[in-house]
N, C-alpha and C positions, 0 to 999 in steps of 0.2 A: 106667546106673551105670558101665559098663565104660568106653564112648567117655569119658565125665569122668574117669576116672578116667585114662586111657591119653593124653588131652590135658593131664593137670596135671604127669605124670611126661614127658610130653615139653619142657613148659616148666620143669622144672627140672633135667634132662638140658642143657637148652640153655644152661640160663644158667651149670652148673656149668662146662662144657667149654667149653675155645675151641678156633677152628677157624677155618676160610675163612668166610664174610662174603656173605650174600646178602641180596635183598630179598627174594625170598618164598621159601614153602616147601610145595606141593603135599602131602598125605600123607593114608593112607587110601586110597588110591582106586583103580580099576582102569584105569590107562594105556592106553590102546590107542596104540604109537605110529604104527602104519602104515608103517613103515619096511620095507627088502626083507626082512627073517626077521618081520616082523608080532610084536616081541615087546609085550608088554606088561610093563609096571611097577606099583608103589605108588606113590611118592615120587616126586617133582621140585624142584630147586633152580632158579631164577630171579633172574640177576641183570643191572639193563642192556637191560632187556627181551628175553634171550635165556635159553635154557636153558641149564646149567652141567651139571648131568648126571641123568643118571635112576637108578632102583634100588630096591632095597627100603626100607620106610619105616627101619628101624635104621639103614644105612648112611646114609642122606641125612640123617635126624634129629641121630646121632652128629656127623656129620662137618662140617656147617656151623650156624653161628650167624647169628639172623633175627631180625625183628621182627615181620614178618606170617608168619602160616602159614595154610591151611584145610586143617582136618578135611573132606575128602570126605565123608565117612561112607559109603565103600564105591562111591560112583556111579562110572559110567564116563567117563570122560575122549577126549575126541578133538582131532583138530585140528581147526583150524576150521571150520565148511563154507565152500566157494566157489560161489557162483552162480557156472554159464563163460557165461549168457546171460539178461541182464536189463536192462529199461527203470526205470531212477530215474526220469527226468525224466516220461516217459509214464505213470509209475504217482501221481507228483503232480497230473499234470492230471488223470488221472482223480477222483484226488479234490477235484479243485477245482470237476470241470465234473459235468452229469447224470450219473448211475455208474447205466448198466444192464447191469452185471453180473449173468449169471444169468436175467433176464428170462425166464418160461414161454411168452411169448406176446406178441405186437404191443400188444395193448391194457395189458397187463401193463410195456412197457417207454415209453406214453405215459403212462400215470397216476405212473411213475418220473418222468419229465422235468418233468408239470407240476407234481409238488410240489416239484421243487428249484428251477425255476422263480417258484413262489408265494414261496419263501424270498428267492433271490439276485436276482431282477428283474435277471438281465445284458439287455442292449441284443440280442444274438447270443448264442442256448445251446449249447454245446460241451456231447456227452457221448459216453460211451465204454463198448464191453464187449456189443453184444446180436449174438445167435447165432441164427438165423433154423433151424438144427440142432433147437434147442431146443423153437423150434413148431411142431414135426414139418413143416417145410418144407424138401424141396431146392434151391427156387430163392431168389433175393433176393428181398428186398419191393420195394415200389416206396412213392412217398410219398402214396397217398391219403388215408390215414388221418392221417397226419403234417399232411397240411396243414386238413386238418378241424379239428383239434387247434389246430395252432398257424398260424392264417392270415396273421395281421401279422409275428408273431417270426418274425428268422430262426434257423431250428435246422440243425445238425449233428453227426449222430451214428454214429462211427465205430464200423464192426463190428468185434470181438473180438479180430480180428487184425490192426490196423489197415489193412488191405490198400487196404479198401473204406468210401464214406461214405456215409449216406443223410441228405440235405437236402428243406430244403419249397420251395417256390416262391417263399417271401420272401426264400430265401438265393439262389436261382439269378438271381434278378431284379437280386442286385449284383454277379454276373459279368457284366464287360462285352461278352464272347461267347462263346458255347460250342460248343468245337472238337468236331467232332464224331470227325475223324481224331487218334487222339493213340497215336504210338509209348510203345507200353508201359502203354497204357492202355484205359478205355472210358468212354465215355458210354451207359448203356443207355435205349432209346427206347422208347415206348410211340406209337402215331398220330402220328410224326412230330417227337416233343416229350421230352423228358429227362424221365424220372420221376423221377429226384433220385437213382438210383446211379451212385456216381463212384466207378470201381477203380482202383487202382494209380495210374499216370503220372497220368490223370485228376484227381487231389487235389489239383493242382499250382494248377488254376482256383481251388480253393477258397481254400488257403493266405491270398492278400495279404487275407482277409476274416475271416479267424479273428484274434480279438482275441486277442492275447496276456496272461496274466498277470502281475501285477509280481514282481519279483525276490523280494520281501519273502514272498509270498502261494508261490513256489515253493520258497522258501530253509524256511521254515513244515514246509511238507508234505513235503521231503527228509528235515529231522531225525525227521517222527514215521516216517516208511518207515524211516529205520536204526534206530529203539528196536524196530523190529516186528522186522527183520532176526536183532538182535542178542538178540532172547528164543527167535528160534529157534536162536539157536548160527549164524548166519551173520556171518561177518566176513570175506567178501570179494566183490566183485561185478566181472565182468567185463560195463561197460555198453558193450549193443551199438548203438552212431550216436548219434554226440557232436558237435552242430553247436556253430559258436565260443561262440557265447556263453554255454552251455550249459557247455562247457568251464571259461570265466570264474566263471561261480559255482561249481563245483569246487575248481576253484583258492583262489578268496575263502575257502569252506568249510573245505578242510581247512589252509590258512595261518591262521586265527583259531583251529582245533582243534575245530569245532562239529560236523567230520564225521571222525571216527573210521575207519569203514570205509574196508578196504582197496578200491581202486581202481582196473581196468584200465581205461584206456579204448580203445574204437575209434572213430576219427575219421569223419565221414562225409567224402566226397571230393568239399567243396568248395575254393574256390578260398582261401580263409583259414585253412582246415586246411592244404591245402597247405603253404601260406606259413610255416605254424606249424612242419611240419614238418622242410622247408629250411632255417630259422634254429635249431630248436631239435634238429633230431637225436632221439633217445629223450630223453623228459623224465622228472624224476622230481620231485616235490616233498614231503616229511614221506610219507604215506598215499595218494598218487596218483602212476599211471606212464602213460605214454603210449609207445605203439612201434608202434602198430598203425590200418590202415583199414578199414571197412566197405565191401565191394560190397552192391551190392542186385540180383541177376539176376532172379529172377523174384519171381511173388507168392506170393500163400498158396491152398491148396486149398480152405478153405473161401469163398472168395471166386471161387472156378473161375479163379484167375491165377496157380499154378503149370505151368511151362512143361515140358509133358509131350512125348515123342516119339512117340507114338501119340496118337489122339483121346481124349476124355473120353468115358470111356464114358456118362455121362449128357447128353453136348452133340456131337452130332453134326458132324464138319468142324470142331472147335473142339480146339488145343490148349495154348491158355492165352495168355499175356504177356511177352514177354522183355523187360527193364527196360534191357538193357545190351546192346552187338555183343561177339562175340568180340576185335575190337579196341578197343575202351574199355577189358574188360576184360586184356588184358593190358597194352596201355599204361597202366593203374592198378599192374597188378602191376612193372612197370617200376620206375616213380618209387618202389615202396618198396623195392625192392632198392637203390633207388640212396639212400635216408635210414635203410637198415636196419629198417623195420619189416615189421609182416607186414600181411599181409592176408585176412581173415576175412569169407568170402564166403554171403551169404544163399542157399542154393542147396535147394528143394524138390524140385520137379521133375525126373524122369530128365534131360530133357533139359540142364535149367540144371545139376544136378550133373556129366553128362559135358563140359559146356563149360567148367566148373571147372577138374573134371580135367587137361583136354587141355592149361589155361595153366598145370596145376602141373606137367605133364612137363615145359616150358622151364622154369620156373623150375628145378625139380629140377638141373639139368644145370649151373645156374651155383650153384648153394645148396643142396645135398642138406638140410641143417636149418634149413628154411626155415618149419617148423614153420605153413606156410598152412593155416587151417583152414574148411571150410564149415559155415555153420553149419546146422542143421535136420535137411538130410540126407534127406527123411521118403519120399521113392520115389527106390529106385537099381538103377538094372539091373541084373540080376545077370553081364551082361556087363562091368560097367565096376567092379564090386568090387574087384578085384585091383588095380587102381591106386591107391587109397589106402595101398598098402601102396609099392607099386614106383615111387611120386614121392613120400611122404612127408606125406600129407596127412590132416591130424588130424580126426577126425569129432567135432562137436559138436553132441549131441542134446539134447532134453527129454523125459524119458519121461513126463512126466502127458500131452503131447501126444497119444501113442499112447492111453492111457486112454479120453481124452476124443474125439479122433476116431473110433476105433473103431465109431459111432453110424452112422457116411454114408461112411466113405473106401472102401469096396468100391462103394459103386455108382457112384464119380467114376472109381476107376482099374480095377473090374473084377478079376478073381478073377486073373488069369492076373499081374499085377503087382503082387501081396498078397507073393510070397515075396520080393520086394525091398523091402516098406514097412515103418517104424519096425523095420528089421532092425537092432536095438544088437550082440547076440552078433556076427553075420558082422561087421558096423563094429570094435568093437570086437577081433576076430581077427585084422584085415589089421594094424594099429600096436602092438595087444598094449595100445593103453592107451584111454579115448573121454572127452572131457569134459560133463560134466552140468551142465543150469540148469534153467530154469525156463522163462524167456521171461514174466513177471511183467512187467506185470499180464495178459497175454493166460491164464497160469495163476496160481494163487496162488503168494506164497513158500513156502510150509510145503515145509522139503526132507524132511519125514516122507515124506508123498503121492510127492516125490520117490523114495525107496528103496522106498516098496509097489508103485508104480505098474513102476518096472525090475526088482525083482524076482520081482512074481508077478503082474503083465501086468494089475490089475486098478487100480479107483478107490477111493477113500477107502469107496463104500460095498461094496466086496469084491464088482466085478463086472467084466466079468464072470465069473461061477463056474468056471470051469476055465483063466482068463488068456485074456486076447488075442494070438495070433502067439506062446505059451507059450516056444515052440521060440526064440524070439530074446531071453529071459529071461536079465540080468546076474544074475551071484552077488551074492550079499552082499556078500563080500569086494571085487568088482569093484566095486558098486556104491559104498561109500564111498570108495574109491582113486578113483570118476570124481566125486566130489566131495570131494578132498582134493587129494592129491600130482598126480594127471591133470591137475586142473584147474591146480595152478602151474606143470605141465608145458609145458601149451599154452601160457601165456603168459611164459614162460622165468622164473619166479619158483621153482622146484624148487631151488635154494642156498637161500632164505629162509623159504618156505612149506611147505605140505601134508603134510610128516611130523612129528613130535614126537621131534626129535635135539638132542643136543648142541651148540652152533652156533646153531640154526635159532633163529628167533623165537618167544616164548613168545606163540603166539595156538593158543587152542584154547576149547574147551567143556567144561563139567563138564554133563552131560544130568541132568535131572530124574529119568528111566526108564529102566531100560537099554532099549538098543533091541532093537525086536520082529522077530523073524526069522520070525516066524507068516504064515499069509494069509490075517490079519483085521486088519484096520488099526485101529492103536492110536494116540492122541495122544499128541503129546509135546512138552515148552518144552526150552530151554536152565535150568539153575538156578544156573550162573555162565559169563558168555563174557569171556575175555582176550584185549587184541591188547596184542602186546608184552609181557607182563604186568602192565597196565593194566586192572586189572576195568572193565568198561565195560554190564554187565548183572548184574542179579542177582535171584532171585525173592524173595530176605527185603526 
């Protein structure tokens, strides 16, 4: 009775009084803005799709005249979340192609494939997501089972982190030959003969065989990835390798308005990114920017192609894949100094991080704010820490990573290299700021898992019991700034984005729940998300 009552006296307050002229009107609610004194508010005025100003619900209420308003009813308010690390395009294939995500076991992720199989009858099955972790194995499989299963199809199915694929014999038989030396890569051999694991560089054979999807079939599966996005309170994504035409439906999308989300992208560094680059300088158009490239140095650990400076402890005389020379990579870093973008470098391994490093000291020396960031981060010597601080280079993690590896990354890298892995707190220390994603689909979206997993070191199902690596535990408060204002930090969007000011743009969320600062992990939706102030989600 009260809330009606207090919304009928604010509609006739409003209409009695004139005043300044907004489109909407925020009120009820509890503001978080995230700003440098972290105040919070009631009210917000929104006009323009920017905020006019904030304050308590009186002041706001009295002082401008509206058309729309929401009653919060008390929920809290934030800015928007930002993925700083995520696949669109990769998380539509996967739902276009076999999805063995999760998969408990080998037999578990063939009977996945052949039911989607039975369904879609493709010519070539493409699927995505199985973890070989999961069935209590530390090595890859190989494909005997795969080709029992599927003898005539050809199948491929990329492991979790797309690092690595595992093929049948009916797909290797359309590679017209297979390299067995491949920089940055491997073919793994069984008697002389390819078992059908292809890492890294290696997937390159595979590529001109993988059917592509039509535009229609991926333009489809973008829009339902941004309604999922956008129920979580996510309205902005920093997507990490953006080949051209990939770009081109971006583009299409948010010039017809079908794609809403805000938009980083990084280029992958071919030769028509390039081009794009050199003609267009930093681009922007409506909802989408572009300033920025993708390296790819090494690979991923669960695949053993992270490029470590000692041995793998579980592979003797083996230390992983470097993707790139130290000169690629700075003559990469090069050309975007000289078109102004940054470069946001995949870097795992100690070794690929401190190679990083050593090309942000030159950069540093001509660009102190040159804002290069690595992304992943996930083993760093605790020798080469300090440089992130003394060249300026931004660390960009995922904390369900840590979570989720936690299962096997001590016996890949060994105890003695544990105090530099998924170390966010020391990252975080050296810039004072870190940015946070997901890496979706290799993790889910949900930025809930996000905030439990960096703040009390465990997974969705509150494990494990005492945190993993506890000691390198974000706050709370850290933790939303590394998916708020951090994140528009690193991509120089901090004038437009990630705090709730005056000025800024009205995109933020109204949360369902307030959020759970417990360590027992709680679900949670968005129940209104604005960009611009544009409702673009809502749970009624």
């Amino acid at each position: 009775m009260r809330n009606i009552l207090f919304v009928f006296v604010v509609f006739v307050l409003n209409a009695c009084m004139k005043g300044e002229s907004v489109d909407l009107v925020i009120f009820n609610a509890k503001i978080h803005s995230l700003d440098e004194k972290n105040q919070t508010y009631e009210a917000m005025a929104i006009r323009d799709g920017k905020i006019i100003e904030m304050g308590p619900d009186r002041q706001i209420l009295n002082k401008y005249r509206f058309e729309n308003s929401i009653d919060a009813e008390g929920k809290e308010v934030y800015p928007g979340f930002i993925d700083a690390h995520g696949h669109l395009f990769s998380y539509a294939e996967l739902k276009l192609g076999a999805n063995v995500l999760g998969c408990e076991s080998e037999e578990d992720m063939l009977i996945r494939v052949r039911e989607y199989q039975d369904k879609a009858k493709r010519e070539v099955v493409i699927g995505l997501g199985w973890d070989q972790s999961l069935w209590g194995l530390s090595d890859l499989p190989n494909n005997t089972r795969l080709n029992e299963e599927f003898p005539e199809t050809p199948v491929c199915l990329f492991r979790i982190d797309g690092h690595s694929a595992l093929v049948n014999d009916a797909f290797i038989e359309k590679i017209d030959s297979v390299e067995i030396e491949i920089r940055g890569g491997e073919v793994l051999m069984t008697n002389g003969r390819p078992n059908g694991m292809f890492i890294d560089a290696a997937i390159a054979l595979l590529e001109p065989h993988i059917p592509d999807y039509s535009i229609e079939e991926i333009k489809k599966e973008l829009l339902g990835i941004q309604k999922e996005l956008f129920g979580f309170g996510i309205t902005g994504i920093h997507e990490a390798g953006v080949d051209f035409n990939e770009l081109g439906i971006l583009r299409e999308m948010v010039e017809d308005e079908s794609l809403r989300l805000n938009i980083y992208a990084m280029l992958n560094p071919t030769q028509e990114n390039k081009k794009f680059a050199l003609e267009n300088g930093v681009f922007q158009t409506r909802n989408l920017r572009v300033r920025s490239f993708k390296a790819y140095v090494d690979g991923a650990l669960g695949s053993s192609g992270a490029l470590l400076k000692e041995d793998y402890s579980d592979k003797p005389n083996y230390r992983g894949l470097s993707l790139m020379s130290s000169k690629e990579l700075n003559d990469l870093a090069e050309f975007c100094l000289d078109v102004g973008y940054q470069l946001n470098s995949h870097g795992i391994g100690d070794s690929a991080i401190s190679m990083i490093l050593d090309m942000c000291a030159n950069v540093y020396k001509t660009k102190p704010d040159h804002r290069f960031r690595i992304e992943h981060a996930q083993v760093v010597d605790l020798k080469d820490l300090y440089k992130f601080a003394d060249y300026g280079v931004f660390p960009s993690v995922q904390p369900t990573h840590a979570t989720t590896d936690r299962r096997w990354i001590e016996s890949k890298i060994g105890a003695s290299r544990m105090k530099g892995a998924y170390a966010y707190k020391s990252l975080k220390n050296q810039l004072g700021m870190i940015a946070l994603g997901t890496d979706f689909p290799v993790e889910y979206t949900n930025p809930f898992y996000t905030i439990h997993s960096a703040v009390h070191r465990m997974n969705s199902q509150n494990e494990p019991a005492n945190g993993f690596l506890i000691e390198e535990a974000l706050s709370f408060e850290e933790t939303l700034k590394g998916m708020t204002f951090w994140n528009a930090f690193s991509a120089f969007e901090e004038g437009a984005l990630g705090t709730l000011e005056a000025g800024k743009k009205a995109t933020f969320v109204i949360l369902d729940k307030p959020l759970n600062r417990k360590p027992s992990f709680r679900s949670n939706f968005s129940w209104k998300t604005y960009i611009d102030g544009r409702l673009v989600h809502s749970l009624e």
